[in-house]
N, C-alpha and C positions, 0 to 999 in steps of 0.2 A: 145466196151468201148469208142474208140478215136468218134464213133458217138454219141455218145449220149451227150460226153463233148462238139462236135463241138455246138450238136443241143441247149447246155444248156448255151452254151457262146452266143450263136446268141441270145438265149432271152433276158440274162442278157443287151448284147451291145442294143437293139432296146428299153432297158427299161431308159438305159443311155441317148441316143439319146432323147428319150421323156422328161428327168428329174428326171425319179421315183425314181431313185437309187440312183443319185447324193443329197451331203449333205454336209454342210458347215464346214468346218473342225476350223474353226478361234475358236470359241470358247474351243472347245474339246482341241486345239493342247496348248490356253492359258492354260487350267486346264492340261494340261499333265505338263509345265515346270513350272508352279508353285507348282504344286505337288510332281514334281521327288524331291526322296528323304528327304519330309519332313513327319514329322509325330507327332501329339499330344506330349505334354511333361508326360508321366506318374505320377501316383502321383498326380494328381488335386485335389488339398484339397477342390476345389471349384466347381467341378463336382458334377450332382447329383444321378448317376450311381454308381455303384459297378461290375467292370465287373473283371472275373478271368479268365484265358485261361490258357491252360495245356500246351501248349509250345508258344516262344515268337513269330513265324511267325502269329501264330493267333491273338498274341495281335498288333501287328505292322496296319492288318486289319483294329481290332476291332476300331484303334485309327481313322484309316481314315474314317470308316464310322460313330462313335459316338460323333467325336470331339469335341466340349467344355462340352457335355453331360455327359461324365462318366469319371472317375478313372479307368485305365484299369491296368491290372497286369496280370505276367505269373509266374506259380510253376518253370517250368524245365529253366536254365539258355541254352543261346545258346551254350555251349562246351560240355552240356551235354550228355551222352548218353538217347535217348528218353524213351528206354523199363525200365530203372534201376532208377528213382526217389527215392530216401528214403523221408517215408513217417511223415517227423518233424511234431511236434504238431503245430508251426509256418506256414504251409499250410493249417491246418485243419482250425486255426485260419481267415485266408485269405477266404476261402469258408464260415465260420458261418456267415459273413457279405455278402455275396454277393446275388448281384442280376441276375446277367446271370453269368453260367459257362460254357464256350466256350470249347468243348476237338475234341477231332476227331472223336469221335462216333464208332468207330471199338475196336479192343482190344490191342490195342499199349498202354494206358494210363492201366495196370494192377494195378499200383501202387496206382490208383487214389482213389478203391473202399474203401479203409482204410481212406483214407482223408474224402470222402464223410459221412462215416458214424461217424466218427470222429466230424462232421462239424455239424451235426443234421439242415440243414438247408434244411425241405422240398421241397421249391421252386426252387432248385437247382437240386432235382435229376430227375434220367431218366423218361422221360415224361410230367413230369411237366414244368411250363409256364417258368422259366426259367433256363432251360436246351436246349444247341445247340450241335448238333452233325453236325460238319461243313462237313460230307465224305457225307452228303444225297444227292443222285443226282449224284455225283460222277462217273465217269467210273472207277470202282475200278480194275486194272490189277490182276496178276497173284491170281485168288480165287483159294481155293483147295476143292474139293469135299468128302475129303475124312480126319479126322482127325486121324493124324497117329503120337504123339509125337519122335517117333525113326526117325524120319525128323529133326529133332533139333525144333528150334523155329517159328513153324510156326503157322503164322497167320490163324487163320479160315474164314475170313469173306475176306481175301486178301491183299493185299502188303498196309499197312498204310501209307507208306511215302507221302501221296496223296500233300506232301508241296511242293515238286523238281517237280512238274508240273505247271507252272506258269497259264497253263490256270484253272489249277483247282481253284485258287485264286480267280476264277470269280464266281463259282458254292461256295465258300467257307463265302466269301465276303455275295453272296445274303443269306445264310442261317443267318449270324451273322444279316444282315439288318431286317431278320423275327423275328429273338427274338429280337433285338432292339424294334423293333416296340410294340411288344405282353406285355415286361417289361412297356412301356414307348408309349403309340399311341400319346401323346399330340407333341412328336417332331417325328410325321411320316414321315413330308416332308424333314425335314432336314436328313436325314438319306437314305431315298430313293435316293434325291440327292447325298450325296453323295457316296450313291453305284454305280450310275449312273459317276460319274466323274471315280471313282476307276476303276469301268470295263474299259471305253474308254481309260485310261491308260494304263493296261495290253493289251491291242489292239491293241496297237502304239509302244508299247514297243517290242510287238511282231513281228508284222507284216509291221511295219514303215506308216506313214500317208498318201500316195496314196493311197496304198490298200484299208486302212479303209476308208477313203475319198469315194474310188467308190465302193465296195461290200459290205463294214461292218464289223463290228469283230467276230460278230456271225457267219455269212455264213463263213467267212476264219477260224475260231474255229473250227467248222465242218467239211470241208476239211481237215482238219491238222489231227482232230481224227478218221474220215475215212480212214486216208492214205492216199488221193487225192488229196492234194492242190497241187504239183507240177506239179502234171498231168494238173491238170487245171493250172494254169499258167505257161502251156508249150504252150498254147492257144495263139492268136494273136490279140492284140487290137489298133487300130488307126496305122496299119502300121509295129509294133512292138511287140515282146512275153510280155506277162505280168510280167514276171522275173524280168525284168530289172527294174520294180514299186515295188519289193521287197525289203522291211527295216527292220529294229530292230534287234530284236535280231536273227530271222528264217535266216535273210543276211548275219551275221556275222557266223553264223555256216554252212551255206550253205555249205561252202567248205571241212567240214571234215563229211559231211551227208554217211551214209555206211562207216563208219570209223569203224574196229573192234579195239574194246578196254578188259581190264578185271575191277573186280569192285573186291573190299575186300565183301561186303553186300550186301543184293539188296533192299537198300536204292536208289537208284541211278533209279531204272526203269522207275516214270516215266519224268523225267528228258531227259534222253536217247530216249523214244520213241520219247518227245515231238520234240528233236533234230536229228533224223535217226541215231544216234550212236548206236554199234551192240557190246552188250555185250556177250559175247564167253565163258566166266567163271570167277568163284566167288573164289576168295581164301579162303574161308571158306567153307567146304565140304558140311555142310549141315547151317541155319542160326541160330546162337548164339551159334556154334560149333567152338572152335579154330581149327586152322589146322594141321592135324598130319604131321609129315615129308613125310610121302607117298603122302598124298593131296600135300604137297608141291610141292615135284618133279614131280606130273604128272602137275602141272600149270608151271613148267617150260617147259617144253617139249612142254607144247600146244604154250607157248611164242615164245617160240625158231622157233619151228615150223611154225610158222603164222607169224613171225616177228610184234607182239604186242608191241608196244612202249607206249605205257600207261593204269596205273592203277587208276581207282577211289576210294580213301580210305575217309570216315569219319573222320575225325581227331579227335572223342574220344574212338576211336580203337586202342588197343596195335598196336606199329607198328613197333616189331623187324620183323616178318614174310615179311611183304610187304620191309622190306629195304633189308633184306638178300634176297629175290628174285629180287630186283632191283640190288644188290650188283653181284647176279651171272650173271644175262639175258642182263643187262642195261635198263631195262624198266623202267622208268620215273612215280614213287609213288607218286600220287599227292595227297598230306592231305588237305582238304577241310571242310572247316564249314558249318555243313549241316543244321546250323538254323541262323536265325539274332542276332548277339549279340556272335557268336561263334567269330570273333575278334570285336575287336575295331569299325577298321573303316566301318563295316557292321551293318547298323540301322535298314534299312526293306529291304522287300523282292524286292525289284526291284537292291536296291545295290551287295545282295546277288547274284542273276543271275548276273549280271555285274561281277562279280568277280569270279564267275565259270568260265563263259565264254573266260574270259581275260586270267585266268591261264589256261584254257586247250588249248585254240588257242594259248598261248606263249610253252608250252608245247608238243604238239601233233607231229607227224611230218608226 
């Protein structure tokens, strides 16, 4: 294995050396800080789009790639729980007008099929031109082979959360770019543009501006999802390990990488993979299952046991169970908004990461 990364870092370095690889970062790095953080103002009465998304991280997106084009809107508020929407005749209303319906495309959105048919608005539903199921393409983690409802609440098609993976944002992003275009091809360029800025940010955001600067965001995406980016940037370039050209947000968690932690959901996975954080157990026995006292006490024992100092909980989760187990263990229940707009000061998803990340690094130990 270490041969074949030497052999693939020597091509890389002789591609460098000639130019091929290298690429001017000046532009990218302007569209990254004018971008952090900003995002279309909803509600554009002067949009000529109708876009609706089933939760607000897809609309946050939707705004960067379709900006002065569309009105974008999301049904589920960020405090929400995702699987539990009631389904108002005031959402049915919001779909009979629309032109793209943005959802996850797996079966997290169950609530939605009542809206939909509610909405009577053909162009809208599954398959037609404007309908986006933003999971296509996706590495979808934990699928289950086997549908067995005495599991609790499990997913068929695999763990939905596909939003707490910030690379997936990129694979999420181009999907929302495709029905943009298919709605609307007369603003093609502006839209491809900027999918193209939106990616180059989650790249930078990720991985800090060396990197992308000399390999790309793609080829470091790749590593990351194979498991191998560290391996390869244990490699040696101009004198020095590549490590040390490591930024964003992969730099900031670096230090608690193989950190065992427990999770209340497994909301949280791929978050965790894309971080090397090792979830060991879920306070919840099986998923959309409360915890019996018996689950209880064998999650304290495994705590106790492993000396686990933190818990990932969603914070639109009852949270008597995660405090009384923090109450007994001292494990550090950290309640976290698992979409944009679950507080205040979180508008999209690049603030969102920022504010995981902050409170688990203030928190971990």
């Amino acid at each position: 294995m270490n041969n074949i990364f030497a052999r693939f870092t020597h091509i890389i370095l002789i591609a460098l050396l000639s130019g091929s690889l290298l690429v001017s970062g000046q532009n990218r790095q302007q569209n990254r800080y004018q971008n952090r953080g900003q995002h279309q103002q909803r509600g554009n009465s002067n949009a000529g789009l109708t876009i609706i998304c089933s939760f607000s991280d897809f609309a946050t997106i939707a705004e960067r790639i379709a900006g002065s084009h569309a009105n974008v809107q999301s049904i589920a508020h960020g405090e929400q729980d995702p699987h539990f929407v009631p389904p108002k005749p005031s959402y049915a209303m919001m779909l009979s007008d629309a032109d793209l319906w943005i959802t996850t495309g797996m079966d997290l959105e169950g609530w939605s099929t009542t809206l939909l048919d509610k909405a009577r608005n053909k162009q809208i539903m599954d398959g037609e031109i404007g309908f986006v199921a933003v999971s296509d393409g996706v590495n979808v983690l934990q699928k289950v082979e086997k549908a067995d409802r005495t599991e609790g609440d499990v997913h068929l098609m695999g763990n939905p959360h596909i939003n707490t993976g910030p690379i997936n944002w990129k694979i999420i992003a181009t999907n929302i770019t495709t029905g943009l275009i298919k709605v609307d091809p007369a603003n093609a360029s502006d839209y491809q543009s900027n999918l193209e800025a939106f990616t180059d940010q989650v790249d930078r955001e990720m991985f800090g501006d060396e990197l992308v600067d000399i390999f790309g965001g793609e080829m470091l995406s790749r590593l990351l999802e194979n498991r191998t980016l560290f391996t390869f940037l244990d490699n040696e370039y101009q004198g020095e390990k590549l490590t040390v050209k490591l930024g964003g947000w992969q730099k900031q968690m670096e230090p608690f990488r193989g950190k065992k932690i427990v999770a209340y959901h497994k909301n949280w996975i791929y978050f965790t993979e894309t971080f090397g954080l090792e979830v060991i157990g879920y306070i919840e026995p099986k998923p959309g299952i409360p915890p019996s006292a018996k689950h209880v006490q064998k999650m304290i024992q495994i705590i106790e046991d492993q000396n686990i100092n933190l818990m990932l909980v969603a914070s639109y989760f009852e949270k008597n169970s995660a405090r009384m187990i923090e109450e007994k263990t001292g494990i550090k229940a950290l309640f976290l908004p698992l979409f944009v707009g679950g507080i205040p000061e979180v508008t999209d998803n690049f603030q969102l990461v920022d504010y995981w990340i902050d409170q688990i690094a203030t928190n971990i130990q």
